[in-house]
C-alpha positions in Angstrom: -66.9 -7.9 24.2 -66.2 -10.5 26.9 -62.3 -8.7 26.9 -64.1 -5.1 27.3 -66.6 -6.1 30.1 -63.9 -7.2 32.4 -61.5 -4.3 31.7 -64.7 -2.3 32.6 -65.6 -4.2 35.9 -61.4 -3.7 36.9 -62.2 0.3 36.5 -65.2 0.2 38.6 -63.5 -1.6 41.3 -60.4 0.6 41.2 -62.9 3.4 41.5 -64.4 2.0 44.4 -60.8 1.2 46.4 -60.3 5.2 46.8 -57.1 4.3 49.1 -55.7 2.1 46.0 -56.8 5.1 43.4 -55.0 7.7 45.9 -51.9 5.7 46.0 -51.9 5.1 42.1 -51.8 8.9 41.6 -49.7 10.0 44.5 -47.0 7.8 44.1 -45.3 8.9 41.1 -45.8 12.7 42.1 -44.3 12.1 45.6 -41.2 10.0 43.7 -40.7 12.7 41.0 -40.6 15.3 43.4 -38.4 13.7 45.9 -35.5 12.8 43.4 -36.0 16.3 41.4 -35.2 17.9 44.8 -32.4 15.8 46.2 -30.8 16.0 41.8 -32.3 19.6 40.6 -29.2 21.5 41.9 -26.5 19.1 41.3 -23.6 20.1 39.2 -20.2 18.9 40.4 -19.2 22.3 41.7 -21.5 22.4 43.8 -21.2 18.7 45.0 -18.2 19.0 45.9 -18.9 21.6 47.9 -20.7 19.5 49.9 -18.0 16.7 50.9 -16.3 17.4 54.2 -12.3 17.6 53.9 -9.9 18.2 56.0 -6.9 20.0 54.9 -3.8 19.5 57.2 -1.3 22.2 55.6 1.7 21.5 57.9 3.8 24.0 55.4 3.3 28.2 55.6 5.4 28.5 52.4 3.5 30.5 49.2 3.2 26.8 47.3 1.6 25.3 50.4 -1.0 28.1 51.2 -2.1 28.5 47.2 -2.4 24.7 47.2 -4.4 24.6 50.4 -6.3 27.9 49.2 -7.3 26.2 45.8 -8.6 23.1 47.8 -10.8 24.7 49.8 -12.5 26.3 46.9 -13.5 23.4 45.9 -14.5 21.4 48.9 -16.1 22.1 52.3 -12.5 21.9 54.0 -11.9 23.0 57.3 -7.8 23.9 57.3 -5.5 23.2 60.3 -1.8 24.5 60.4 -1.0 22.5 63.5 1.8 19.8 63.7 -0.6 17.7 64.9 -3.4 17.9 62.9 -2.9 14.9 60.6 -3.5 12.6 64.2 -6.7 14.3 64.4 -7.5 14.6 60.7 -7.2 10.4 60.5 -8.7 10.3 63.7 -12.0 12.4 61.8 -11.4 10.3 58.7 -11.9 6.8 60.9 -15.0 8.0 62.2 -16.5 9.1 59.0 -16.8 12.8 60.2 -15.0 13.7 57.0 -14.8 11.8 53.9 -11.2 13.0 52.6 -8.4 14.4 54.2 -5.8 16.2 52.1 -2.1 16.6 54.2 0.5 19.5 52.5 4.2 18.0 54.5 6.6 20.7 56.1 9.0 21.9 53.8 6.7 21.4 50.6 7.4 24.8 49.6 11.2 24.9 50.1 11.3 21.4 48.0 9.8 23.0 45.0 12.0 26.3 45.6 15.1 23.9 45.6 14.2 21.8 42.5 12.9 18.8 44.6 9.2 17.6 44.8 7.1 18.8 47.6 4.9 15.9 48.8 0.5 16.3 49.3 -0.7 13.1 50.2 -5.0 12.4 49.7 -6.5 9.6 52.0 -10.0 9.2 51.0 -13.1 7.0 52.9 -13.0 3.6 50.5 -16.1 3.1 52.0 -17.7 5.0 49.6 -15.7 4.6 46.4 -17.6 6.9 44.2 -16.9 9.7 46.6 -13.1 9.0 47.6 -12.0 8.6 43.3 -14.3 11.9 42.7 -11.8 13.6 45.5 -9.0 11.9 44.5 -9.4 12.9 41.1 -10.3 16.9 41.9 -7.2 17.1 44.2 -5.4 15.5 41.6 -6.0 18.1 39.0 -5.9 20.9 41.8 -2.3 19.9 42.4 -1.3 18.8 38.9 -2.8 22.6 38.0 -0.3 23.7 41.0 2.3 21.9 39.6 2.1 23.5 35.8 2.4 26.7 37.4 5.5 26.1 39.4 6.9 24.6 36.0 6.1 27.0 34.0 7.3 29.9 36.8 10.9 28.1 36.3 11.2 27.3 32.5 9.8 31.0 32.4 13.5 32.0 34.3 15.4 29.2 32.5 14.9 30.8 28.8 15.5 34.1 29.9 18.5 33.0 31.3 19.1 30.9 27.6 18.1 34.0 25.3 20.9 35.7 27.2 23.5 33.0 26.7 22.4 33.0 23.1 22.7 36.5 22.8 26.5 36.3 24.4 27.0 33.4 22.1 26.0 35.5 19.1 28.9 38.5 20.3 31.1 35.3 20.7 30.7 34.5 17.1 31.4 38.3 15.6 34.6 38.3 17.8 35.4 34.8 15.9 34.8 36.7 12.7 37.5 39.5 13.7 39.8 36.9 14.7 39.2 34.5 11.2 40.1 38.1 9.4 43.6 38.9 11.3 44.4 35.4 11.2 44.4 35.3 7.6 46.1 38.4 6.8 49.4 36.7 9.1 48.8 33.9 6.8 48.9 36.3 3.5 52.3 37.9 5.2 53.7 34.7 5.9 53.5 32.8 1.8 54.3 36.1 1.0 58.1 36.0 3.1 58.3 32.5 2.6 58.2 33.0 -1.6 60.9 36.1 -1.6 62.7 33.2 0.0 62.2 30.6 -2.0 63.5 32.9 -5.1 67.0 33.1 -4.3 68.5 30.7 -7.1 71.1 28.4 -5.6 70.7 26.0 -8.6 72.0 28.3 -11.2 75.3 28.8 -9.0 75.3 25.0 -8.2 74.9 24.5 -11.7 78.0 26.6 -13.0 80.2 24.6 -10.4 79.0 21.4 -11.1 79.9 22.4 -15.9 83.3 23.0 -14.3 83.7 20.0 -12.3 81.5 18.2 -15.0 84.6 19.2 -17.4 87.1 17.7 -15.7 85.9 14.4 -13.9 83.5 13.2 -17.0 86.5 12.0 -18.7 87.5 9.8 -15.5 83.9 8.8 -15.0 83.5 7.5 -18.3 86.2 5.5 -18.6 85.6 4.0 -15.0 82.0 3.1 -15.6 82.6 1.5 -19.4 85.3 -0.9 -17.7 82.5 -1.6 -14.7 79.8 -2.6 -17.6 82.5 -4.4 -20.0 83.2 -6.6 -16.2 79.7 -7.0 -15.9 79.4 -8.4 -19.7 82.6 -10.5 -19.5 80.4 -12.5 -16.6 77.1 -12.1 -18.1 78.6 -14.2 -21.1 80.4 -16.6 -18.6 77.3 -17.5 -16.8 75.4 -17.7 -20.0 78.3 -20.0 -21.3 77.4 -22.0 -18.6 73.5 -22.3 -18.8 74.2 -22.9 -22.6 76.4 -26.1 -21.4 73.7 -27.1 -19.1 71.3 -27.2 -21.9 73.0 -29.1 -24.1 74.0 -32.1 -21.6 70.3 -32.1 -20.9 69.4 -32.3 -24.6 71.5 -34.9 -24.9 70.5 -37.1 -22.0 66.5 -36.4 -23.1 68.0 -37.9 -26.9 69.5 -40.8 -25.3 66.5 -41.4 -23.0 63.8 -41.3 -25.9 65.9 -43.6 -27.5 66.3 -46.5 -25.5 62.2 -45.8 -24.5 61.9 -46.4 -28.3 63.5 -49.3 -28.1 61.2 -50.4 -25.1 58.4 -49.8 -27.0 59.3 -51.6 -30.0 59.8 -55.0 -28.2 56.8 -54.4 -26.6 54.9 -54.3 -29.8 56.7 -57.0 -31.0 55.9 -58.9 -27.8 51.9 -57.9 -28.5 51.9 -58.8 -31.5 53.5 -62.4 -31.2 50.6 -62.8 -28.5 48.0 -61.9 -30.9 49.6 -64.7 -33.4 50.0 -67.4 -30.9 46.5 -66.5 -29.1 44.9 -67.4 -32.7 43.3 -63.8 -32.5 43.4 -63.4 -36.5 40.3 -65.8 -36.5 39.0 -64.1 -33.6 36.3 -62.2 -35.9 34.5 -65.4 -37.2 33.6 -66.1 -33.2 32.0 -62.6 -31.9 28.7 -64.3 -32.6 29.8 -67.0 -30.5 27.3 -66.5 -27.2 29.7 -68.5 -24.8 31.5 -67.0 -22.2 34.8 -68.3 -22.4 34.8 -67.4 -26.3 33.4 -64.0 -25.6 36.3 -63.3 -23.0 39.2 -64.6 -26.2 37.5 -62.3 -28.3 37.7 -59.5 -26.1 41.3 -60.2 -25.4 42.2 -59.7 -29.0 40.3 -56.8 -29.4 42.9 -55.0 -26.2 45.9 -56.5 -27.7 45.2 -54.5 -30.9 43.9 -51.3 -29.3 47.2 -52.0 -26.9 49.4 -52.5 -30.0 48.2 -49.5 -32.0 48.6 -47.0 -28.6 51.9 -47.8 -28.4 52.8 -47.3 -32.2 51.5 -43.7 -32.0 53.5 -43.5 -28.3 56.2 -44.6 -31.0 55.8 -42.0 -33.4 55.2 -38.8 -30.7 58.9 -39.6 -29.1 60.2 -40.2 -32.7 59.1 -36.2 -33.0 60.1 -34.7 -29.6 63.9 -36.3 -30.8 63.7 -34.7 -33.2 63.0 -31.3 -31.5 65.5 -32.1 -28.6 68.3 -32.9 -31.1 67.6 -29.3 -32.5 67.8 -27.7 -29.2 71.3 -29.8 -28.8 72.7 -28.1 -31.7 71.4 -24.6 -31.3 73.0 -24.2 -27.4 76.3 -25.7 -28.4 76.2 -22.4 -31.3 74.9 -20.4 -28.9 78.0 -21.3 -26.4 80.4 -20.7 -30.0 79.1 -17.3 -30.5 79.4 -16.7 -26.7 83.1 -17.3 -26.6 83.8 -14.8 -29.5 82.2 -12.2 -27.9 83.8 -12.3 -24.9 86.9 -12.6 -26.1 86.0 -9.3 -27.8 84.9 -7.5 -24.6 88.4 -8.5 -22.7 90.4 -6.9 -25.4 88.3 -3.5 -25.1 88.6 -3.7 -21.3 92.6 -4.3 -21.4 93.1 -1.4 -24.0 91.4 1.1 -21.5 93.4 0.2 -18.9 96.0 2.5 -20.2 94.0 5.6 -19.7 95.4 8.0 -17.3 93.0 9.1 -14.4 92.2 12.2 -13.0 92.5 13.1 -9.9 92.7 16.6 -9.4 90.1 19.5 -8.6 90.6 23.0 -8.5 90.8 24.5 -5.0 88.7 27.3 -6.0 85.6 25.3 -7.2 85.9 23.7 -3.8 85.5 26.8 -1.9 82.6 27.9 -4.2 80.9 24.9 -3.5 81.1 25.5 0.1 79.5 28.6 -0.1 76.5 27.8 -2.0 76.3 24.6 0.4 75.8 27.3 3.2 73.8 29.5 1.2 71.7 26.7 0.2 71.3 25.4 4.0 70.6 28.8 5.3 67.4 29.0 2.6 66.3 25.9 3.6 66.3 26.5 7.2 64.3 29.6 6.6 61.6 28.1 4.6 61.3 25.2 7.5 60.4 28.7 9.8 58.2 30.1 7.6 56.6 26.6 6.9 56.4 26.0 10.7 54.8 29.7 11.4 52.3 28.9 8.6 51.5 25.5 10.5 50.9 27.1 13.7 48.7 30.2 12.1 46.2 27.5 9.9 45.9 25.6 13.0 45.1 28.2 14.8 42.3 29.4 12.0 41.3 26.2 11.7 40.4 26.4 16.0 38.9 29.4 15.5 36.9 27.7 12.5 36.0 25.0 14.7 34.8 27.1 18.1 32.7 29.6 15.6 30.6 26.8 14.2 30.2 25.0 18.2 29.0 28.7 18.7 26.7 28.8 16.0 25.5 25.2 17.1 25.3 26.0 20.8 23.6 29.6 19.8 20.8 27.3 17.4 20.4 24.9 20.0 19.5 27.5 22.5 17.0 29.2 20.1 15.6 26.4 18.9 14.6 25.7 22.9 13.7 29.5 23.5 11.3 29.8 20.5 9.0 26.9 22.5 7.1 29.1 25.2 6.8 27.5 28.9 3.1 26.3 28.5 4.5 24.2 25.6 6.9 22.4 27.7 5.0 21.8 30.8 1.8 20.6 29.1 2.7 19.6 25.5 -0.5 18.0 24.8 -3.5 20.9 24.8 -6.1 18.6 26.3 -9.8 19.4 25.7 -12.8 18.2 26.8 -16.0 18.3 25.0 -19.0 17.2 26.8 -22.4 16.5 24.8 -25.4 18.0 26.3 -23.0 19.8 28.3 -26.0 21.8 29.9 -27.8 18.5 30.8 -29.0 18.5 35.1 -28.6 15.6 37.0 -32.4 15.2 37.3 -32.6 15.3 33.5 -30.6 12.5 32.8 -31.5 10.1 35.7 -35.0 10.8 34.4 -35.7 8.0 31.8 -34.3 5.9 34.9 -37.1 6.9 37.3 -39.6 6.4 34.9 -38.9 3.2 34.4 -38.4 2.3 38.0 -41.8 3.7 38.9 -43.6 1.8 36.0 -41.4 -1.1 37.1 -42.9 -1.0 41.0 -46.1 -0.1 40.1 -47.2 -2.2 37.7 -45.6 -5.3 39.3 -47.3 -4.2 42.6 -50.7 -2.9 41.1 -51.3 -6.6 39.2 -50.0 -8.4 41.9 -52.8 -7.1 44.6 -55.7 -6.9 42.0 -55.5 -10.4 41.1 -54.7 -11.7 44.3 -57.4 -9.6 45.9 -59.8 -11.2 43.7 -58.3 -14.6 44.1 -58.9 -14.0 48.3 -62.3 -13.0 47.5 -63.6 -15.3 45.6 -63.9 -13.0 42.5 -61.5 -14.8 40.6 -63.2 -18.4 40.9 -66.9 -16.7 39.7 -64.9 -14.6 37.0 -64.0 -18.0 35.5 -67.1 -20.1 36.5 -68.5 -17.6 33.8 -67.7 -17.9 30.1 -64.6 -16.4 30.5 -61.5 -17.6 28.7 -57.8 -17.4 31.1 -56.6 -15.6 28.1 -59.3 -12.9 28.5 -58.7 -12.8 32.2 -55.1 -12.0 31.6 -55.4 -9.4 28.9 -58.1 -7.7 30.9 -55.4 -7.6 33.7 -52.9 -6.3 31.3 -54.7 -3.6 29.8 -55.7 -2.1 33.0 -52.5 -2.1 33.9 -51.0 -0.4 30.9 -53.9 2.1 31.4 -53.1 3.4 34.8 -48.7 2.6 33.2 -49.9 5.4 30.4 -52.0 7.8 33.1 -48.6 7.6 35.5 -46.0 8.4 32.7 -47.9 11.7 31.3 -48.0 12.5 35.2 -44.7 12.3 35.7 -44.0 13.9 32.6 -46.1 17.1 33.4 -44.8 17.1 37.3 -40.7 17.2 35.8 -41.9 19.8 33.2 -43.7 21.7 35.6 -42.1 21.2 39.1 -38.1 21.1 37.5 -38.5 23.1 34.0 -37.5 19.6 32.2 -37.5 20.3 28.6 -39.4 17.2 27.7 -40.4 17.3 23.8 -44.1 16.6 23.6 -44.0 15.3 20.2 -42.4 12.2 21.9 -45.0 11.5 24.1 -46.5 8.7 21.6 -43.5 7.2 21.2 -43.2 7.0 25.2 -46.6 6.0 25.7 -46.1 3.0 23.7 -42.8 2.5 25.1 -44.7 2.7 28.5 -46.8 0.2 27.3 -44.9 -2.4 26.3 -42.9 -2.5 29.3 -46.2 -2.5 31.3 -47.1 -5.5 29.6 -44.0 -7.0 30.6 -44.3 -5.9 34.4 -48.0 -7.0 34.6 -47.2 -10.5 33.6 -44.6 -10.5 36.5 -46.9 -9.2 38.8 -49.9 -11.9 37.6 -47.3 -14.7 37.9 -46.4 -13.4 41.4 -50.0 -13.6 42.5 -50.6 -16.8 40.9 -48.4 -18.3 43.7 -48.7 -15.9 46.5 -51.0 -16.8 49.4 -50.8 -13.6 50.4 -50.6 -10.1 49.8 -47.2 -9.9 52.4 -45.8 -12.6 49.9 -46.8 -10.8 46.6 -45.1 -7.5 48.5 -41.7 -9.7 48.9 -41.7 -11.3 46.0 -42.2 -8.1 43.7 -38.9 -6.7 46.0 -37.1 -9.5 45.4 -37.5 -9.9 41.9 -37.8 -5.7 41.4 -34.5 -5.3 43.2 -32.4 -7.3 41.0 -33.5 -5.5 37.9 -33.4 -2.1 39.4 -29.3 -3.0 40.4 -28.7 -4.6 36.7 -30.1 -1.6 35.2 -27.4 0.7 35.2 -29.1 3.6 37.6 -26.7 2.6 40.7 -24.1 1.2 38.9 -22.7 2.0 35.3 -23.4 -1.3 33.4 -20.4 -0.5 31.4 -18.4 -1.3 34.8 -20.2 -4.8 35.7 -18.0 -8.2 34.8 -18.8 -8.7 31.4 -21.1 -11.9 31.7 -23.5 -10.0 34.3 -23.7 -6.8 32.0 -24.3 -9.3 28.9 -27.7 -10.7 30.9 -28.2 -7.1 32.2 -28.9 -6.4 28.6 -31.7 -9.1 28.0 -33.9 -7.7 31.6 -36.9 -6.0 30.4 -36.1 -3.0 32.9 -32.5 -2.2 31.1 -34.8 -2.5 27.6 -37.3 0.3 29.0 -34.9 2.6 30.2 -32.9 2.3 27.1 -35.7 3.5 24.4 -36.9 6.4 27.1 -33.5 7.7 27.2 -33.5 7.3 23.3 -37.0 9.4 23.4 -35.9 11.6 26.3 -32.1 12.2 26.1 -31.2 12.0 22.6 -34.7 12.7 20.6 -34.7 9.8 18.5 -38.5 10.1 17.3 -38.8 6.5 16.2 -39.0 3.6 18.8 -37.8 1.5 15.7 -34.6 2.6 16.0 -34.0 1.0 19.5 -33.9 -2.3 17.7 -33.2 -5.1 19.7 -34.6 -3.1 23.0 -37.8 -3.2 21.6 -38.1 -6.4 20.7 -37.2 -7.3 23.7 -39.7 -5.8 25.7 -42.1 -7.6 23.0 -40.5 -10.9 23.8 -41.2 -10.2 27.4 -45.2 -9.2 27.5 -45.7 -11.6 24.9 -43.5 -14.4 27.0 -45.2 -13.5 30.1 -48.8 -13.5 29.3 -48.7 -16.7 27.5 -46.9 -18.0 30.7 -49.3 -16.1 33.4 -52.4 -17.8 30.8 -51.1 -21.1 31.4 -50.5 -21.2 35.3 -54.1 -19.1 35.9 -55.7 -22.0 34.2 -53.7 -24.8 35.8 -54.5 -22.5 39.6 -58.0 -22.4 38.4 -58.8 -25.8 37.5 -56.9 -27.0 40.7 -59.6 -24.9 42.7 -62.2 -26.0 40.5 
């Protein structure tokens, strides 16, 4: 009840204060109206309109005057053909007469006509940086736009200029065709000449003259070459009489030698065996148990003299066998060298008896002559068939070229299609850009609108319970308020409900001034949604504004301190500056202010018609941490402020 009877004594003093009420309800009318009239009509066409350029075309060609045409559709230019208009274009620029000034060069147009770029330079006003990239950007696209035309005008020329090489190409290729055809009937003629040649028979005439000499020398030949192979036997047999000799002295030395290592071997043994005696090594095998090392080292000695003994025994036996086998080979080469003999003497009794043969000598003058003649017969054929091979070269090289320049044609002529069948447009801009803009049809007042409401909830509330409590703290109000059972608690939350009472009256006024003043197409059903979200950050507001008048002494320090804690959060917010574009840190603690949190659910309400606060999240329990943060705090320091009076 206590809570309700203040509230009520704050509406009968606003009442009263008809200066304060006026203001109250004026305020957000007089800001709504001003920002829908300098936003209502403010698409980017017609900004741009509005942004003094000066165009210095220097160049009368057709490129320069469509570029400079184009440009001043879009901005308020004023166009100067002097020479010496970019002196006094910078000279406007430097003074901030004009915010942009856009210079076409002489001989931009006979540049592009020649295949060379024609240069347009943009200086821009970085003073104001939102201006000079928004001109920047437009005469970008103006000349980039400029640009795809001139391209296209001259791929447009090239591919006609291609489709007619490709049709000449093609006539190219049928003529190859004709050419492959007679080509190959010259080869057909050609194997055709060159096989009546190559069925004249020289061999059967060759081979008659060559029975008849046959006849007459095979006799002689015969004869000559069985004395040559009975020679080659008679020292075949010598040299094998020879090897056969070798191999027995050798035999006989390898007997000799395995003897006497016999011999070796058998003293040897003996010698072993006499050292086994006199060592005493036949009692040797009553001692291996014998742990001392001396005896150890007699018994192992025995033990080698018999393993010694029996190696060489088998030694022994092995060469006793390989004499035997080298005594064998001994015998079977000095046969072998017996035989030999016989059978040469043999072969030089044949080879004396032919010896008495008489030889040949003479051919018939007439299978000379005949000879001749099929020799030059034979020559004259050959000769030919080189021609008609060397015609036939020549004639499949020259298909083969004609082979080779048809298919560069064919390559060339696909090449040169494959480029035609791209159109212009698909060369100078591959990529079909497209730009989709929700709430395309959105004004500039209806999306800075969430903003303004926020900003005049923001100053208002922060003002409004600023001055009340510190108007009642200057007249004494305050200390009689509390002299009274009245908690702090209930002090502050009458404060606070005032205040979000005239937050609530202010945002349907605004809300029916922008529907009714600007057409905004605000959806009603919203509006409890937006009154709480007006609310909460009301709450939030007020406790700044108590806190500020908790320490004020005045109402000149209240006004300051409101701007100079109001003008922070009105720059972090986002409506100046996109918070998207701040240095990551500041827009991170943008995010936590309770201004950015406001305007965040009324764009969700306003802008996007999310019917649910809820669905803000983190925004709105933000704005909760806020008014709950700043009336405990504003509770604490009124009580402190109070009891220091007291």
């Amino acid at each position: 009840m206590r809570l309700l009877w203040l509230l009520f004594k704050d509406l009968i003093e606003i009442s009263r204060d008809r200066k304060t009420l006026s203001l109250i309800l004026l305020a957000p009318v007089v800001i709504t109206i001003l920002a829908g009239l300098v936003f209502t009509d403010s698409s980017q066409e017609t900004s741009m309109k509005r942004i003094p350029v000066a165009i210095c075309q220097m160049d009368s060609g057709p490129e320069a005057t469509v570029v400079a045409q184009e440009m001043s559709k879009v901005f308020n230019a004023n166009v100067s053909s002097d020479q010496g208009c970019l002196a006094q274009a910078d000279g406007e620029l430097g003074n901030g007469n004009v915010l942009a000034v856009i210079v076409i060069y002489d001989g931009f147009s006979n540049n592009i006509a020649n295949g060379s770029q024609g240069k347009l330079t943009v200086m821009t006003d970085n003073a104001r940086p939102e201006v000079a990239g928004l001109v920047g950007s437009v005469a970008r696209g103006i000349a980039y736009g400029a640009s795809k035309e001139v391209s296209a005008r001259f791929i447009g020329a090239t591919w006609s200029t291609l489709e007619n090489m490709s049709a000449g190409l093609e006539n190219l290729s049928n003529s190859l065709d004709n050419a492959s055809a007679e080509t190959a009937q010259i080869q057909d003629s050609l194997k055709e000449t060159r096989d009546r040649i190559a069925a004249i028979d020289t061999a059967s005439f060759r081979a008659s003259i060559n029975s008849s000499k046959g006849s007459l020398s095979s006799l002689q030949e015969g004869i000559d070459s069985l004395k040559s192979e009975m020679n080659n036997s008679v020292s075949d047999i010598d040299y094998l009489d020879a090897r056969m000799s070798a191999i027995y002295d050798t035999a006989t030395n390898i007997s000799t030698g395995i003897l006497s290592v016999r011999s070796n071997i058998s003293r040897t043994s003996s010698d072993l065996t006499q050292m086994y005696n006199d060592a005493f090594c036949p009692d040797a095998a009553a001692f291996e148990n014998v742990t001392e090392a001396p005896v150890q080292r007699w018994v192992l000695l025995c033990k080698d003299l018999i393993t010694v003994n029996e190696s060489l025994g088998e030694l022994s036996n092995s060469m006793a066998e390989q004499a035997v086998f080298v005594d064998q080979l001994a015998n079977e080469s000095n046969a072998t060298r017996i035989r030999l003999a016989i059978i040469r003497e043999g072969v030089v009794n044949t080879s004396t008896h032919l010896d008495s043969v008489y030889e040949l000598n003479e051919l018939e003058a007439s299978i000379a002559s005949m000879e001749n003649a099929v020799l030059q017969l034979e020559e004259l054929k050959q000769a030919s068939t080189e021609d008609m091979d060397s015609m036939g070269g020549i004639v499949a090289s020259l298909s083969e070229g004609i082979s080779g320049l048809k298919t560069s044609t064919l390559s060339a002529k696909d090449v040169l299609d494959t480029l035609t069948s791209r159109g212009p447009d698909s060369i100078v801009t591959p990529i079909l850009f497209e730009e989709v803009k929700r709430l395309s049809g959105i004004r500039r007042i209806e999306s800075i609108f969430p903003a303004l409401v926020g900003v005049i909830l923001m100053f208002v509330t922060v003002l409004f319970s600023a001055i009340i409590l510190l108007k009642e703290r200057s007249s004494g109000t305050l200390k009689r308020t509390m002299m009274s059972p009245v908690n702090p608690i209930e002090l502050v939350l009458s404060k606070v409900a005032l205040t979000m009472l005239v937050a609530i009256f202010q945002v349907i006024l605004v809300y029916l001034v922008g529907s009714l003043a600007f057409g905004l197409a605000i959806n009603w059903y919203n509006l409890p949604q937006s009154i709480l979200v007006a609310g909460l950050m009301s709450l939030s507001f007020a406790s700044i504004g108590m806190i500020i008048a908790i320490f004020a002494e005045s109402e000149n320090t209240a006004m300051l301190s409101s701007l100079v804690i109001c003008l922070p959060l009105l720059f972090l917010s986002g409506i100046f500056f996109p918070r998207e574009l701040m240095v990551s840190e500041i827009q991170a603690f943008s995010t936590l202010l309770p201004l950015t949190q406001g305007i965040k659910l009324l764009e969700s309400l306003l802008l996007y018609s999310q019917t649910e606060v809820i669905r803000a999240g983190l925004n709105t329990f933000g704005l909760l941490f806020w008014a709950v943060l700043g009336i405990v705090a504003s509770t604490k320091l009124l009580g402190d402020r109070v009891q220091q009076s007291l």
